[in-house]
C-alpha positions in Angstrom: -3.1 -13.9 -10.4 -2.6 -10.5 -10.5 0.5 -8.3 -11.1 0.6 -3.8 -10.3 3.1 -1.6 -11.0 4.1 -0.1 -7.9 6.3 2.7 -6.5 8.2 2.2 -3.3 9.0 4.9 -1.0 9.1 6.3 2.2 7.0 9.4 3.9 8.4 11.5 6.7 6.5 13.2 8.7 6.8 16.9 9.0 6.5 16.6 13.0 6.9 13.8 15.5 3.9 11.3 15.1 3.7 9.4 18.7 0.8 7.5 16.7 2.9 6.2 13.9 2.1 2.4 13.6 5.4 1.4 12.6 7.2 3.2 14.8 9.5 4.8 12.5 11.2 7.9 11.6 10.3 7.5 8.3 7.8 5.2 7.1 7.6 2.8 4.0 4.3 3.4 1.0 3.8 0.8 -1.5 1.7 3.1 -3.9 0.0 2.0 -7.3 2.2 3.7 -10.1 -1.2 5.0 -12.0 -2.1 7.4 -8.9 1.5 7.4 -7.5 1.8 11.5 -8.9 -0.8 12.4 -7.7 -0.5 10.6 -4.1 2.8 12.5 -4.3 1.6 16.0 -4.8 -1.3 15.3 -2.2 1.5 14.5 0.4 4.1 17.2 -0.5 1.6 20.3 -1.2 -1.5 19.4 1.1 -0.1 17.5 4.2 3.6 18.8 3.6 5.0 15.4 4.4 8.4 14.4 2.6 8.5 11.9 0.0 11.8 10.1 -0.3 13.7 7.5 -2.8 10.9 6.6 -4.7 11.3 2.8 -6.8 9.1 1.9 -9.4 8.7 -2.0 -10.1 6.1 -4.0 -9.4 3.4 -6.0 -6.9 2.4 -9.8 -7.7 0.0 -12.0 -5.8 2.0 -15.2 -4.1 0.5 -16.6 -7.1 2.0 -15.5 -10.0 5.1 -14.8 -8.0 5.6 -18.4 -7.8 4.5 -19.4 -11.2 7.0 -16.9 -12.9 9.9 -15.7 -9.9 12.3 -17.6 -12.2 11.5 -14.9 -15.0 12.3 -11.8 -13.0 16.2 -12.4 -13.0 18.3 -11.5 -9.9 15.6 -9.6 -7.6 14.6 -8.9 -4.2 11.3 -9.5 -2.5 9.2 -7.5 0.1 6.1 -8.9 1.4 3.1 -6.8 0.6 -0.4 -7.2 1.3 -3.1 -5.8 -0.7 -6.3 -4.8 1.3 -9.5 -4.1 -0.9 -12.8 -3.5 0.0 -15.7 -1.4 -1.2 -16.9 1.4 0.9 -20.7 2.5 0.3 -21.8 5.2 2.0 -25.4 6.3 1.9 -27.0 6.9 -1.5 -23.3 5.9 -2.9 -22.8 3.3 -5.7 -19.5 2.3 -3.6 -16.1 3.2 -4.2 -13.4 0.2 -4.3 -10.6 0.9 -1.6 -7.5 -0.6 -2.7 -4.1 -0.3 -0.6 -0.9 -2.0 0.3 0.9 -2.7 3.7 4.3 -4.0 4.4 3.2 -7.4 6.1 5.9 -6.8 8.7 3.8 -4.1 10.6 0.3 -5.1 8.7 -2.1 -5.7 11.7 -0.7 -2.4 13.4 -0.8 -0.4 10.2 -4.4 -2.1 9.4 -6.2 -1.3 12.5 -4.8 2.3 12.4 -5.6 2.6 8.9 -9.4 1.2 9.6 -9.9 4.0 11.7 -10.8 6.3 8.6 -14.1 3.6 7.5 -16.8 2.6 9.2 -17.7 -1.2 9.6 -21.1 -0.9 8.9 -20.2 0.9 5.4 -17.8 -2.1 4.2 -20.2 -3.8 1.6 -18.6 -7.8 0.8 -16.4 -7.6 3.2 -12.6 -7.1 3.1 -9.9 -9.3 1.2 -6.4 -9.3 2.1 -4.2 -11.0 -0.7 -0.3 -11.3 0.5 2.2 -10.7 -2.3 5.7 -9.8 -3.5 6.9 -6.5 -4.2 9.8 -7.1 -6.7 12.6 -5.1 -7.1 15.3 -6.0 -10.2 18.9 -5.5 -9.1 
């Protein structure tokens, strides 16, 4: 069981991406809340892509969402899954890659996003966990 705060939001693009997976003028992030400032800066300074209506609340594994759903209140529910993997490149110890998808457009988003990793660098293999990203009203 496993439960991460998470920020909601959506990135668009400072020109026309023909290669967007989602197909989308503006595209939906599920980002941990821990790195979410810096993500943010990375986006907006480096890359100068627009970050809009950010929402912080939280990711649970199918798990725990339905052990403890009743305890949330009223709420709404996205699906999310969490890809992680550990990527060793080299003389590297590994690194653990950890990131969300909106399960709607997962296996587009997945294979585009897979295009930054190697195969032969993925050590254990990668686990895809679906979950909830929960939203109080």
């Amino acid at each position: 069981m496993k439960k991460v705060e998470m920020v909601r939001c959506f990135v668009v693009s400072p020109e026309p991406q023909p290669g967007n997976p989602e197909h989308e003028e503006k595209t939906v992030r599920y980002v941990p809340g821990d790195v979410f400032r810096l993500w943010r800066y990375l986006m907006e300074d480096s890359k100068g892509f627009g970050v809009q209506q950010p929402v912080t609340s939280f990711w649970v594994d199918e798990e725990m969402y339905s052990r403890e759903r009743a305890l949330y209140g009223e709420h709404t529910v996205e699906k999310v899954v969490e890809v992680s993997f550990i990527y060793c490149r080299d003389t590297e110890v590994g690194r653990p890659v950890v990131r969300y998808f909106p399960q709607a457009h997962f296996e587009n988003i997945l294979s585009f996003f897979m295009k930054n990793f190697s195969d032969e660098y993925i050590k254990g293999g990668m686990q895809k966990t679906i979950g909830m990203f929960v939203e109080r009203k």
